[in-house]
Structures are given as C-alpha cells and as structure tokens.
C-alpha positions in Angstrom: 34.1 -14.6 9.2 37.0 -17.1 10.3 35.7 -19.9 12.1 37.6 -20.9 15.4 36.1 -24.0 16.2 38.9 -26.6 17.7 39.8 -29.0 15.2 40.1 -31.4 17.8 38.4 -31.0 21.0 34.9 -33.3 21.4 34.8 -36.4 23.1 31.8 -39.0 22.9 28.2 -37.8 23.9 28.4 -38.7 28.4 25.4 -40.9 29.4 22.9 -39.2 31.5 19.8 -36.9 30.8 19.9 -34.0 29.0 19.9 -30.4 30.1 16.6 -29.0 31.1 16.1 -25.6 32.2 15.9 -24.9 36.4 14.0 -22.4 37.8 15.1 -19.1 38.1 13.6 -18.3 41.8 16.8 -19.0 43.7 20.6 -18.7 43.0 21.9 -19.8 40.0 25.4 -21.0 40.8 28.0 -20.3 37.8 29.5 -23.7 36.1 33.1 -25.0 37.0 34.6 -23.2 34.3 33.0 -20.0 35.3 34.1 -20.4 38.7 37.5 -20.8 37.9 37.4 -17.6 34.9 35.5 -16.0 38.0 38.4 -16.4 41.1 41.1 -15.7 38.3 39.3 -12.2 37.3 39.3 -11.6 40.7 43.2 -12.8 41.1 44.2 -10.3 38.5 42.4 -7.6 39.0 42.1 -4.9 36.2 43.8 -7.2 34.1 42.6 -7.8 30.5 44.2 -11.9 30.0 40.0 -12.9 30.1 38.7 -10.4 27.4 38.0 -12.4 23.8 37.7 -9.8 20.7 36.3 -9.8 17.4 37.6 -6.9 14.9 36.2 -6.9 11.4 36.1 -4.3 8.7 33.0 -4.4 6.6 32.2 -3.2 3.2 28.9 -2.6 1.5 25.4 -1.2 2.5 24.9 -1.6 5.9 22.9 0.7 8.3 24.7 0.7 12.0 21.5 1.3 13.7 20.1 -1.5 12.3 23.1 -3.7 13.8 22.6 -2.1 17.0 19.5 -3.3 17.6 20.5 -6.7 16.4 22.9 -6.8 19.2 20.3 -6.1 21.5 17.9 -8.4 20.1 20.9 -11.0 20.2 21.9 -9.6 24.0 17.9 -10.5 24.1 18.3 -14.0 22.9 21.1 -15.1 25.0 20.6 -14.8 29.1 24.8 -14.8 29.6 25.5 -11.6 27.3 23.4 -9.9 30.1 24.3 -12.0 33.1 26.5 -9.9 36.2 28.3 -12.0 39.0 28.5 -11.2 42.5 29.8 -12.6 45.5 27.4 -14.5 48.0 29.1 -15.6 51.4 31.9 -16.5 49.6 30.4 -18.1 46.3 30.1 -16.5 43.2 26.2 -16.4 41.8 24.6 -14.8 38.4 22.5 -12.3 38.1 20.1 -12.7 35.1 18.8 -9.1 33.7 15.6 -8.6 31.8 16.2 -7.4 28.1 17.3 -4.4 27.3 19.5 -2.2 25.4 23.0 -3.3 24.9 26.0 -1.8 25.3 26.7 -0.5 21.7 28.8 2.7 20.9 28.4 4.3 17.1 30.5 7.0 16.1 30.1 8.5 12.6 34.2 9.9 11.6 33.0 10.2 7.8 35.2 12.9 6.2 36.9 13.4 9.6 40.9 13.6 9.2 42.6 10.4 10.1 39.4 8.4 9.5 41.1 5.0 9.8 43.2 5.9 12.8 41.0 7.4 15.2 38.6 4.2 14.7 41.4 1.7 15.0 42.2 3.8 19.0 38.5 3.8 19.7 38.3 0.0 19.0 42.0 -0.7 20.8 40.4 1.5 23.9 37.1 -0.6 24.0 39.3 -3.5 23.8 42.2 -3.0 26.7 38.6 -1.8 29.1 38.5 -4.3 31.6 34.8 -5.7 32.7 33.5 -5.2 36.3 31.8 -8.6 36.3 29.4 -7.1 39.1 28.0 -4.3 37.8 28.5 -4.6 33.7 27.2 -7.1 31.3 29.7 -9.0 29.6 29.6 -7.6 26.0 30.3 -4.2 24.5 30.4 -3.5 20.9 31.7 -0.4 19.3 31.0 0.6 15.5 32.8 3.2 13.4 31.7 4.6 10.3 34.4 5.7 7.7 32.2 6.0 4.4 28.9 5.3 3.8 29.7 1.6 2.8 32.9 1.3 5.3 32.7 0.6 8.6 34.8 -1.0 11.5 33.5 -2.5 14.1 35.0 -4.5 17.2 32.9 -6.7 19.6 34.7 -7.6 23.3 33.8 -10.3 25.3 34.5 -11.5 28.9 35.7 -15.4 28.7 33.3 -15.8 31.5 30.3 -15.7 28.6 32.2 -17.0 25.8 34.7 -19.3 24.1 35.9 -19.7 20.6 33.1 -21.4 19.1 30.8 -18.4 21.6 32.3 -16.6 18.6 31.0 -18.2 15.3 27.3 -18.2 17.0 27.0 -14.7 18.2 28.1 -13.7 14.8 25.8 -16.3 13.4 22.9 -14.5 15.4 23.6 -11.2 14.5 23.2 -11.9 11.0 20.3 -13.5 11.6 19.1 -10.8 14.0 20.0 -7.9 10.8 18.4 -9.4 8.1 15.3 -10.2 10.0 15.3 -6.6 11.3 15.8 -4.8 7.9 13.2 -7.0 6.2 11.2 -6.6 9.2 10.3 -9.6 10.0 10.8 -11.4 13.8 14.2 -12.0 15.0 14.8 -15.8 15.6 13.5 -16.7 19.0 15.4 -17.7 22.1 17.0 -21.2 22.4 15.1 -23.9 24.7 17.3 -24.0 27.1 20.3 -20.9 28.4 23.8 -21.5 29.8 22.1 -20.9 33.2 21.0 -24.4 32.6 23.8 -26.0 31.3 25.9 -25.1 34.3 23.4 -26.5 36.8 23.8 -29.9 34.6 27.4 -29.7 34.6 27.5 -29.5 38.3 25.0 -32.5 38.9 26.6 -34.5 36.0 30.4 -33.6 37.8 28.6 -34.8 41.3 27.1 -38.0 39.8 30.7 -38.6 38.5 32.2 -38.8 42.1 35.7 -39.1 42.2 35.9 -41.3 39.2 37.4 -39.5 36.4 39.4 -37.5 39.0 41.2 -40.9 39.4 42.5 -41.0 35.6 43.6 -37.3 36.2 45.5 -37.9 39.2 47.6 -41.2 38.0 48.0 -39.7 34.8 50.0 -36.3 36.1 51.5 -37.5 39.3 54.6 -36.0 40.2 54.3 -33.5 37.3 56.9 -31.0 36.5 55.6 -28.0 34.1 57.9 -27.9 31.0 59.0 -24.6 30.7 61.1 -23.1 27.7 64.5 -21.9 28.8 63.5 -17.6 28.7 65.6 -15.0 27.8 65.0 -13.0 31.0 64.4 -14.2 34.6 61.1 -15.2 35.5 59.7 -12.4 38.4 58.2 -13.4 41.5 55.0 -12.0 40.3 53.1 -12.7 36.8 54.4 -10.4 33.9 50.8 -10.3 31.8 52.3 -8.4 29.1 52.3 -10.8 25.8 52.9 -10.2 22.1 52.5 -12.6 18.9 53.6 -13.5 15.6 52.4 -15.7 12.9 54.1 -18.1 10.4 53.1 -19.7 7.3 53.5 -23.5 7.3 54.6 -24.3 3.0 51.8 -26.2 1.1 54.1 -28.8 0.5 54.7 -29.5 4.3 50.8 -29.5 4.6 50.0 -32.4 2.1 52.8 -33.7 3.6 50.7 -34.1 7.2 47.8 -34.8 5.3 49.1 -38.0 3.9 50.6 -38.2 7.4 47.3 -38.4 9.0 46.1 -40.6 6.0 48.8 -43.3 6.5 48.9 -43.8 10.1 45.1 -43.4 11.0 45.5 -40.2 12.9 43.9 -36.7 12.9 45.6 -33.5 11.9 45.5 -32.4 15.7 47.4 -35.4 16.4 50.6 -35.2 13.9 50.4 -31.6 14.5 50.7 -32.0 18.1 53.1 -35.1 17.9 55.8 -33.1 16.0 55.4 -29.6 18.8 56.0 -32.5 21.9 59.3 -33.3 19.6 60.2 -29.6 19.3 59.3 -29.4 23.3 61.5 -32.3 24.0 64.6 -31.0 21.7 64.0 -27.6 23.2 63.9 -28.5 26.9 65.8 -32.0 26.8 62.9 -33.4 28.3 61.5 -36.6 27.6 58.4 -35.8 30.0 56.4 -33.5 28.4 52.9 -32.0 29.7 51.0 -29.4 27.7 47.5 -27.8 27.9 45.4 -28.2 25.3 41.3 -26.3 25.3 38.6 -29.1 25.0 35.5 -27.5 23.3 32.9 -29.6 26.2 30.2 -29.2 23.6 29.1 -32.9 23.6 25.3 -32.5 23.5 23.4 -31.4 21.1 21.8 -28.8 23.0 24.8 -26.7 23.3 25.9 -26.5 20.0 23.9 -22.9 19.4 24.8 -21.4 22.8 26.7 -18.9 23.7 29.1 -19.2 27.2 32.0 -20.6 28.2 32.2 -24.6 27.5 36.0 -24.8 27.3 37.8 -27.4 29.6 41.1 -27.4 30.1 43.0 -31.1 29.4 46.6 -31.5 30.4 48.0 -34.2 27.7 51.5 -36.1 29.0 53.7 -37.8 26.5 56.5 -40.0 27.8 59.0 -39.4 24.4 61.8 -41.4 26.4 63.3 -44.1 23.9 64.6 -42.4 21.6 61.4 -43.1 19.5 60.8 -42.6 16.0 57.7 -39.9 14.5 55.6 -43.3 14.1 56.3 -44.3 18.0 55.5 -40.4 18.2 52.3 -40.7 17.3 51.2 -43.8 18.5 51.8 -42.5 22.2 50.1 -39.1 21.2 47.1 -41.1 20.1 46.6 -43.1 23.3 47.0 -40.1 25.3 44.6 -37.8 23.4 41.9 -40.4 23.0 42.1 -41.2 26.8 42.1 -37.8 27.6 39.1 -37.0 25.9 37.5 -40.3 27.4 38.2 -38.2 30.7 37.3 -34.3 29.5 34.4 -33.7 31.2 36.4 -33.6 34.6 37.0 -29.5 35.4 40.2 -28.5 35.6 39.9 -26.9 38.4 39.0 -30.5 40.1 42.0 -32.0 38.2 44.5 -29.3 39.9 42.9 -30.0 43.5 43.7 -33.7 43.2 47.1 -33.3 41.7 48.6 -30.7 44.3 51.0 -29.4 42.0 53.3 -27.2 43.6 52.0 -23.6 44.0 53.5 -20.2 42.3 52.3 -16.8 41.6 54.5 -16.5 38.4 52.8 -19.6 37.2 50.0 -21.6 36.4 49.2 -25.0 37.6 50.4 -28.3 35.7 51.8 -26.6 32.6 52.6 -22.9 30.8 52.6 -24.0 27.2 49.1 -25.0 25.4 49.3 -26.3 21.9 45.6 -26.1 19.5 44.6 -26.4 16.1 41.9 -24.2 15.0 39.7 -23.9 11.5 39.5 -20.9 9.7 37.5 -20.1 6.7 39.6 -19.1 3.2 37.1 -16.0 2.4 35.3 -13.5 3.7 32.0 -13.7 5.6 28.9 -11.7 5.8 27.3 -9.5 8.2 23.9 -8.2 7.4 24.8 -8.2 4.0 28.1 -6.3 4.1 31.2 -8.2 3.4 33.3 -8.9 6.3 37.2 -8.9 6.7 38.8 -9.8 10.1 41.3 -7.2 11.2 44.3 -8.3 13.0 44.4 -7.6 16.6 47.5 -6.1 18.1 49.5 -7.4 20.8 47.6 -8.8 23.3 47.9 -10.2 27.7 49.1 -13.2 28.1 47.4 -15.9 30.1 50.7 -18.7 29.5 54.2 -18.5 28.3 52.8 -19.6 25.2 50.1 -20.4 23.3 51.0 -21.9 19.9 47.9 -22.6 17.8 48.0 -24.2 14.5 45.6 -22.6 12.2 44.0 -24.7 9.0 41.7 -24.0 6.5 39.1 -26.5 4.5 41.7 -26.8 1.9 44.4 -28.1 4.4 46.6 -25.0 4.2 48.3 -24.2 7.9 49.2 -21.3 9.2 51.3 -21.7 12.9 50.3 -18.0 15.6 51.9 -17.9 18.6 51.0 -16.0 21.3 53.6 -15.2 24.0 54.7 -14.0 27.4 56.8 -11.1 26.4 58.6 -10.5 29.7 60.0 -13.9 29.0 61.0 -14.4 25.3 62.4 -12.4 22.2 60.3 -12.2 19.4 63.4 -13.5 17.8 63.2 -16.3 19.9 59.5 -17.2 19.2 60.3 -16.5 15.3 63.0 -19.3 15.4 60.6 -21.7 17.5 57.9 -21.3 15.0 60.2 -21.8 12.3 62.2 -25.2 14.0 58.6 -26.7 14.2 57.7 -25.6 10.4 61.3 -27.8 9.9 60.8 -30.1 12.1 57.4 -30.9 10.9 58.4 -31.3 7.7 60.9 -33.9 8.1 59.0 -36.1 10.7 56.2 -36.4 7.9 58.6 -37.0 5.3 60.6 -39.5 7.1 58.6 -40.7 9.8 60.3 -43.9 10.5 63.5 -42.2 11.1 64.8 -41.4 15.0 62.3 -38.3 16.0 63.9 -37.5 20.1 67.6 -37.0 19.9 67.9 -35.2 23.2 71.2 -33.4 24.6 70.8 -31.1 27.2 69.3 -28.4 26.7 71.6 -24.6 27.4 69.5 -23.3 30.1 66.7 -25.3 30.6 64.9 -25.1 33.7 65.7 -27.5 36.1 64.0 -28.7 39.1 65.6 -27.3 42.3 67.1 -29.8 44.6 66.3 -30.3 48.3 68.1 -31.5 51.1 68.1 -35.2 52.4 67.2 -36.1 55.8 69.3 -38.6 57.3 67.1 -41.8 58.0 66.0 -41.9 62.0 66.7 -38.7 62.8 63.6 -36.7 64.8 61.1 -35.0 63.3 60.5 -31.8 65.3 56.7 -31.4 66.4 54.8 -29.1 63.9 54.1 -25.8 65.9 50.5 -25.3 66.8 48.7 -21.9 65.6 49.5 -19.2 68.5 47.6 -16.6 69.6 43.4 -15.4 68.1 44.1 -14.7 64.7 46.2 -17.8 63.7 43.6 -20.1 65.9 40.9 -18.5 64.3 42.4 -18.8 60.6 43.4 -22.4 61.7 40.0 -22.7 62.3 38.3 -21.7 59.0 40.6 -23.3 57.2 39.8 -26.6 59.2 35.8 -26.0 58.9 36.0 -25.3 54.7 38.9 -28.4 54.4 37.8 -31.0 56.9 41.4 -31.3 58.2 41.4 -31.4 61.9 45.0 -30.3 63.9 46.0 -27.7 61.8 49.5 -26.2 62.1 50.8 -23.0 62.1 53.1 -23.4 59.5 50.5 -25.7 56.9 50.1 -25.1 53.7 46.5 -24.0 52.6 47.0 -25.8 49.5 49.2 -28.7 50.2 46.1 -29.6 52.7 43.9 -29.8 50.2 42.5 -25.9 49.4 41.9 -24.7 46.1 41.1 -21.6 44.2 37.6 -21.6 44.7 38.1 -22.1 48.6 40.7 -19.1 48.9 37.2 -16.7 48.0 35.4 -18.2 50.7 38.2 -18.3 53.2 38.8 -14.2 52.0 34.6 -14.0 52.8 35.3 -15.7 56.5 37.9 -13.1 57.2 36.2 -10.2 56.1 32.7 -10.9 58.5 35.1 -11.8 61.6 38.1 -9.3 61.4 36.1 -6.4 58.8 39.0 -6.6 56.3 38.7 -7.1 52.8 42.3 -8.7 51.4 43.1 -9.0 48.2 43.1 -12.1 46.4 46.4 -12.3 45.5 47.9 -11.7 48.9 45.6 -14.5 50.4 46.9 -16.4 47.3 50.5 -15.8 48.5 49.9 -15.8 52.3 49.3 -19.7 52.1 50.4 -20.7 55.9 48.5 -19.9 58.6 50.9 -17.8 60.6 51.4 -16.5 57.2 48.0 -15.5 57.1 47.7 -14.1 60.1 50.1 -11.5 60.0 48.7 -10.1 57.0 45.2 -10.0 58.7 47.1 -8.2 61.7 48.7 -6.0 59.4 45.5 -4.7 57.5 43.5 -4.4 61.0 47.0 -1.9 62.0 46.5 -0.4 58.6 43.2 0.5 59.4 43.5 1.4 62.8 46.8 3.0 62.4 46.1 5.5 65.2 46.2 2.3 67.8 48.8 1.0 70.3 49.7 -2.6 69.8 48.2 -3.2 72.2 44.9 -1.9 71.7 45.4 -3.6 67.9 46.0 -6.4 69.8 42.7 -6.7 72.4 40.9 -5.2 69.1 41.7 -8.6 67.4 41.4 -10.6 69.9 37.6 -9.5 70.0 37.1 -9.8 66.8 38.2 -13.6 66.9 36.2 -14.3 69.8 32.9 -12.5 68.2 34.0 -14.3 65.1 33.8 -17.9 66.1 30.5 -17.6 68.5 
C-alpha cells in the first residue's frame, strides 16, 4: 500500500516526560486537535470534509471472514477505533467501549451482473455516510467479493481517530492481525500506552508551555491577510463543501532537477518544492506576502509512532517574497521559516488562531485557504493478508480549503503534483493550468536558480482587501451601547463569565474579545440550560454580537412557543433569564 507519511513534518523530540497512561475512572478529555475536528463536525453538520478513506482492490487467496475478524481484533488493539464523543456541560469527552465486533459489511456479488459496479456504489455509499460521533465508532469497513481471488474493499475513517500516517499503521495491523489469525496464532497485543493518553500529555505539555510558543505564533502572522486565488465564480456567503481533484505528473527530468536542487543548497525536497508553489502563489496573486497551511505530523516521541489517532497540527508558514528575490533568496527565506515553524509546532492551531484574531468568516477558514504538502508513496503494490493490494482512486471528494496541492514522491524521487479543490470556486481548467505553471515554473527555478524568481504585476482579479473609512482625528467616539433588556444581559453575561471581559457591549464581537471555537460549544451549552433552546452551531457562529445573539435566542423561544403573544414570549424570557443566572 502507498505510504502517506509527510515528507516533512517532525520537529525535534520536546523536553519533558513521556506519555504514561491516566486512569480511566473519570473523563477523558479529547486532545486539542480533537477538539477542534470535534466543534468543526459539529459546525458542518452531516458534512463528509472529516471522513479519510482507504480503497484497494486485492488479488489472490484471501478469506474475508478472516479479515473481519482482524479488523475487530485491530478495533481491539486500538481504544480510538472504538471511542464515541459526547457533549458534557459544554466540553466534548470520549467514551472508551469494551471490545467488540466491528463495524464490517461483506457482500459476496460473485457471478452477479455488473460485479465491478455495484461494489464500486456500495464502497462510494459507505464512503459519502457521515459519522454520528455520539453514538457510532469511528471506523467502518466494507468488503466485496467479485471472484474467489478478487475482492474490493474500502475502510472510512473519521479524522477525529486518524491522520495520514493513522493510515500506514492500521493497515500495518491488519496484516498482522490476518496472518496471525489464519496461522492461528495470537494477534499482536495492545500498545503500552492509547491515544487516550497521549491527549492528556498533550494538554499538560500545551499548559506547561504557557503562552510561550503562542508568542512566536502571534508576531509571526500579525496582521495576516489569507492569500486567496482570484476564483472563477463568486465566493457565497456560506461554505460551498463541494470539491473535485486532478493529478499531474511532474517529468523525471524536472525531478533530478530538484534533487540536485536540494543537494546544492542544503535544503529538503519539502522545501524547493514549497519555495517554487510560494513563487507560483506570488505570480498568481501579485502578492509578495504569502501565508499557507501546511499539516505537521506531531509524532515526536517515540511512543506514538505505532498509534493510531489524530496527531496532525496545523502550521501556518509566511514568506515575505518582496525584493524581487531570486530561487536561491527563495529558499533561504523558506528554510528560516519552516525550521522556525517546526521549532514552534507543538502549539495547536486552534491556540494560534485565538491569539492571532484573524478576521472571522463563514465562507472561510482562519489564517489561510491554500495548504501545500509533500507526501511519500510506495512504487509497488502492498500486501494484505497475503493478497496483493492495489489502491483504487477515490472519486471527487468535500473540500475542507480552496485548495490542497500535495506533492507526491516516491523512493526513487519521481513526483507526482494532486490537487484537491473547492469546486464552487475554480474550473478544472483552471486547476489544470495551475498545476501545470508550477510543473514549469519548477523546472526553471531549479535549472536557473540564480536568475530573478518574483516578477510581480498585478494580478487580473485578485482579491483585494476591502477598504474602510477614516476617522478624522479628535472627533468623538460615541459611547458603545450597553446590552438592553434579559436576553442580551444575560448573553452579556456568559459571554463575560467564559472570557473574563468585564463591561460587555451590545454590539461586541464574541471573537474580537477574545472567544474561540471551542468556547462558542460552551456558550451554545449556557443557552440551552437557561432559555431550553438548542441553536445550531453555525448560527451561534454567525450570531457573533450580543444583540445579535439575542435575537436569535428570542427568535427560537417564538419558534417554539409560536402560539404566544409577544408579550407572553417576552415575560416567558424574562423568566428564563432570571432562573438562568440564580
């Protein structure tokens, strides 16, 4: 099987003890990642932008009932592939289950018409299932049987209980857990420690760490303006998830090309890689100030190497490409700002975007849209239990960013560029050409690397930022109006008791005052035990002032109570806000 372990992603081991397991008597709070994965699945809803799959086509002898109790044994092995999340006054908790069976579907279509087809639909339906991370377990596998020596099978994943490299081990394991269970002999047993315990060490280590590293974070992106591609259709008020992708082969020759690149300068494949896409970013956008995401494995111990969860940070990497530098200037500044990044990765994102304050938008995501990352794959086929394993393409899938652009490579250096993109947004005309400017692009910054890399003009319909309006110097500043009436005093008032902020306004911003994701699902928690209404995420992540956020809570009492004068809604609420804040 392909291996999709970042190329360039781990920073030096962090001082400090290593993870020990904690005792499973009380809550077991989720890690920062998983609280962010958690708040966004909530956010979206039925959405499917935090499933991962695995589709393969295997050939050979191989018994499916054999593999399905090798998932289970593996389901067995590892506590998060049977781990549900719930909400507990506000803050998400796991729910360890005992072993047990796993969630594996086997359908025999041998001689049926169609074979092929009607496994590919059964796999594509498993697939676009969303996961109710309350009630099911974050793993369900389905296996088809074509011929006796032909099978497909697909494996889908929530994010919440696995990354990329979550991938190589479970298929690692089930390998394991087959050939063990066919030759019967014991499957391997569990790991020392479970991902239980490495989030309760990520919270104390990201304690210990203070406000530190959220320093670096907070010089490095200040006033911070998200590069965005110029789109071929208007970006909606709301989040289009629907994404497609493409793939484009990078020439041999323009490979060795970045591997003597790499060999000349002292830098790593990531880095040229990723120093000639902040180029094609710059040329694109006429932007000399470019910001883009990039996944950090955060598997610096050696105690998580062989887990499965969700270890992925999230770095935001800022190049200033003003100068009119050359590829060699290129990298140099790429180099300083990866390596200092990494210095800084074990930082959550989530903490990073609470100090920044970047400006808030539901059609967007925080700090950047485009995320750049080079991945390893393997040049053959795997096993599985024997069987020879071929990864099947998967078809067009949500997407999380306007674009994703990872760099594939194999052991032999070949490269292979996938991007995966907001289709609401772009052509695939549009990405086709991108892909194919960077292929370009990267060949002549390898090949003539001293030569001029930025030549910026500005760019036909890039985004710009919008401009306000100045306020004449001395003139008065109108007093900010306080919250009026129950509902916005008693809104002002969570809000003030989860934020520390004392005089809150009616017209604040939840966010600019310092409230983050995390906090909108306990402030959502506070509203439903004083007014008995359950909102939405999204609208509390849209309703972001307090008068704003009043009215809505007004309008989903009168929604409920529709029979009511407004007056009685009224006295009703009032009530509610005085019960609420005894």
């Amino acid at each position: 099987m392909p291996s999709r372990m970042p190329d360039q992603t781990n920073a030096p081991p962090p001082s400090g003890t290593r993870i020990r397991p904690v005792p499973r008597t009380g809550a077991l709070r989720l890690s920062p990642g998983q609280e962010r994965l958690w708040f966004l699945d909530g956010l979206h809803g039925d959405g499917t932008e935090y499933l991962v799959w695995l589709r393969m086509r295997l050939r050979g002898s191989w018994d499916p009932a054999v593999f399905a109790r090798a998932v289970t044994a593996v389901v067995g092995r590892h506590e998060v592939l049977r781990t549900r999340y719930r909400d507990s006054d506000g803050e998400p908790v796991q729910v360890v289950d005992p072993p047990g069976p796993a969630d594996v579907t086997v359908v025999d279509l041998t001689g049926g018409p169609d074979a092929g087809t009607r496994a590919a639909a059964l796999l594509d339906t498993a697939a676009g299932r969303p996961f109710d991370l309350r009630r099911e377990h974050p793993l369900r596998v389905v296996v088809a049987r074509l011929a006796p020596t032909e099978h497909l099978v697909g494996l889908t994943l929530h994010h919440i209980a696995a990354d990329a490299w979550s991938c190589d081990v479970l298929l690692r394991d089930l390998d394991h857990a087959y050939r063990a269970l066919a030759a019967g002999r014991p499957v391997p047993a569990p790991p020392s420690v479970q991902y239980a315990d490495v989030a309760a060490w990520q919270r104390a280590r990201r304690e210990a760490a203070g406000a530190a590293g959220i320093g670096y974070w907070r010089d490095q992106l200040a006033g911070l303006e998200p590069v965005l591609l110029p789109t071929d259709r208007p970006r909606g008020t709301r989040r289009d998830p629907s994404g497609d992708m493409l793939a484009v082969d990078v020439p041999r020759h323009v490979a060795r090309l970045v591997a003597a690149a790499g060999e000349r300068y002292g830098t790593t494949a990531f880095m040229t890689l990723f120093a000639a896409f902040q180029v094609l970013l710059a040329h694109r956008t006429g932007r000399t100030d470019i910001a883009v995401g990039m996944p950090a494995a955060g598997r610096d111990v050696p105690e998580t190497e062989d887990l499965i969860g969700f270890f992925v940070n999230t770095l935001v990497l800022r190049t200033d490409l003003a100068g009119e530098p050359s590829f060699t200037e290129v990298l140099d500044r790429v180099r300083t700002t990866v390596l200092a990044a990494l210095l800084h990765n074990d930082v959550p994102f989530e903490d990073v975007v609470a100090a920044v304050r970047p400006r808030r938008d539901p059609a967007r995501n925080p700090l950047f849209e485009i995320m750049f990352q080079v991945l390893h794959t393997a040049e053959t086929p795997g096993t599985l239990g024997g069987a020879t394993v071929w990864p099947l393409p998967m078809n067009a899938t949500d997407a999380k960013f306007d674009l994703v652009f990872t760099v594939c490579r194999t052991a032999a250096g070949d490269l292979r560029c996938v991007l995966e993109y907001a289709g609401g947004l772009f052509d695939r005309t549009t990405m086709l050409r991108l892909a194919e400017d960077y292929v370009a692009l990267l060949e002549r910054s390898t090949r003539e690397p001293e030569a001029r890399a930025v030549r910026l003009a500005p760019a036909p319909g890039a985004p710009g930022v919008p401009a306000t309006a100045a306020v004449p110097a001395g003139a008065p500043v109108p007093p900010a109006p306080a919250p009026a009436g129950p509902v916005e005093q008693v809104v002002a008032g969570i809000w003030s008791r989860l934020l520390g902020v004392d005089d809150i306004a009616a017209d604040d911003d939840f966010f600019d005052l310092g409230g983050h994701s995390l906090l909108v699902a306990r402030v959502r928690t506070a509203l439903r035990r004083t007014f008995a209404v359950d909102l939405p995420l999204q609208v509390l992540f849209e309703a972001t002032s307090v008068a704003g956020l009043a009215a809505v809570v007004t309008a989903a009492v009168r929604a409920d109570v529709s029979r009511l004068s407004d007056s009685q809604v009224q006295d009703l609420l009032s009530r509610a806000a005085r019960e609420g804040t005894r």
